[in-house]
Structure formats: C-alpha cells, structure tokens
N, C-alpha and C positions, 0 to 999 in steps of 0.2 A: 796245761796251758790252753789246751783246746774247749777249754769249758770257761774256764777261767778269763783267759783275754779278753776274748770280745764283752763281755760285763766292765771290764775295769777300763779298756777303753771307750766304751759309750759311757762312762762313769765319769771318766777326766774329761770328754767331752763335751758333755752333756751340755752345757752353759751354749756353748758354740753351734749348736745344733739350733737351727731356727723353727719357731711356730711354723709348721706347714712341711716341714723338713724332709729328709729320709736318710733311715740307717742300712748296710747291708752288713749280715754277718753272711761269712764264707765257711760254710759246712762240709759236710759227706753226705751223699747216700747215705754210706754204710752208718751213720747214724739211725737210718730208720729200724723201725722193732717188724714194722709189716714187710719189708724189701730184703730180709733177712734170709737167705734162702741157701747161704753158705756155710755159716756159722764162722769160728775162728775171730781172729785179731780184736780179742774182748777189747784191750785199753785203748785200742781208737775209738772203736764203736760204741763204748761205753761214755767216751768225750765227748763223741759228736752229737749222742744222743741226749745229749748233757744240754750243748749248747741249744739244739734244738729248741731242747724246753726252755733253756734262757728268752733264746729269741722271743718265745711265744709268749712269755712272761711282758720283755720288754713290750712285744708290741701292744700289749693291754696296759702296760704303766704311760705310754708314751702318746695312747689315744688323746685323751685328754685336750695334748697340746698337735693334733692332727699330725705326729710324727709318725710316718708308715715304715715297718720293718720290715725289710724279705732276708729270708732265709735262702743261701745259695749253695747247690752243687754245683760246681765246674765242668761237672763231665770225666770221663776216662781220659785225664790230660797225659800227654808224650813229658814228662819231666823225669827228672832225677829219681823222685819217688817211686816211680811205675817202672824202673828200669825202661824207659824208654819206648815203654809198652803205651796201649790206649789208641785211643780210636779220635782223640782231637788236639790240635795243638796248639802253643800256651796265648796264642795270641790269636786266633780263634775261641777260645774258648773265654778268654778276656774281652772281646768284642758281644759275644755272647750272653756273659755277664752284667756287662755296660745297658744292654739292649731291653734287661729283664730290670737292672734297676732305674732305666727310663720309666717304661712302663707302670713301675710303682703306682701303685695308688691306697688312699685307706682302704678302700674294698676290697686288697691283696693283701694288708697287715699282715702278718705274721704265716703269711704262706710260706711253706716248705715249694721252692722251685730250683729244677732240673736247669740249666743254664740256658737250655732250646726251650723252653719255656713249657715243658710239661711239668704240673704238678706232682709231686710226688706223695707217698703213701707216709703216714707216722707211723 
C-alpha cells in the first residue's frame, strides 16, 4: 500500500485537484537508493522507493495542468512506529510538513524533501 495509495488516491482525486494546484505524497527516507547506508527492512524501502518514483512520475504527468508535487519525509517522528524513538514530534513534524507544502512551487515539482526542508538524495 505504500506504493500503491498515494497513486489511487491522486487517481480518485484528480478531477478535484485544481489547475494551479498542489499534491503532497508522505514518503521515507529510507526510500532513498543513495541515503542507504544501513541496509535491512527491504519491503519498506522497497515501497517507498516505489512511491518515490510515483511521485516523480506524477509530477511530470501533472505539469501540464501547473499541478506541483513534493515528495515528503516527516523526520525521525516519536510515534508508535519508532517505539517512541526519534528525534521530532508528531505535531512538529506536521507543522513542518505544512510549511514545506506552503512553499511548493513548479520549480520544486517532484522534489524529494526532508520536512526541515533539506533536499534529500534519490
């Protein structure tokens, strides 16, 4: 589903999505192939690196109608997943997010970004 979702929902949305618009899909890191420096947990990273390329896909199909896509890490969030580990927490890291899909622009299409707003590596 981490490859898969965000496709079928920009899919049923699409209509709704206005000329000028903007999509975010919610990634990993650990999707990246160059940030890779651990190894392990293939079927996430195998997803995310998935959706990544969706993203990138989308946001070349979605130029057209000036629809800008970013691709978003959250950060090392404190939730459920992480045992409670991590370095930011959910509602920081949610402000953070908000902050980077402000920012949006075509010129940032189909960027891969960190939620602080560093770029990150494919």
């Amino acid at each position: 589903m981490n490859a898969i979702g965000p496709l079928r929902v920009v899919g049923a949305l699409n209509d709704l999505v206005a000329d000028g618009g903007k999509v975010a899909i919610l990634t990993s890191r650990m999707g990246s192939i160059a940030d890779n420096s651990s190894g392990g947990m293939y079927g996430y990273r195998m997803s995310k690196a998935a959706v990544n390329a969706a993203g990138v896909s989308l946001a070349r199909d979605l130029a057209p109608r000036r629809v800008a896509v970013a691709l978003l890490h959250p950060g090392y969030v404190r939730t459920d997943m992480t045992a409670k580990n991590g370095n930011v927490d959910p509602d920081e890291a949610a402000r953070m997010l908000i902050d980077r899909f402000d920012q949006l622009s075509m010129e940032k299409t189909g960027v891969f970004w960190h939620a602080n707003g560093e770029e990150l590596p494919w």
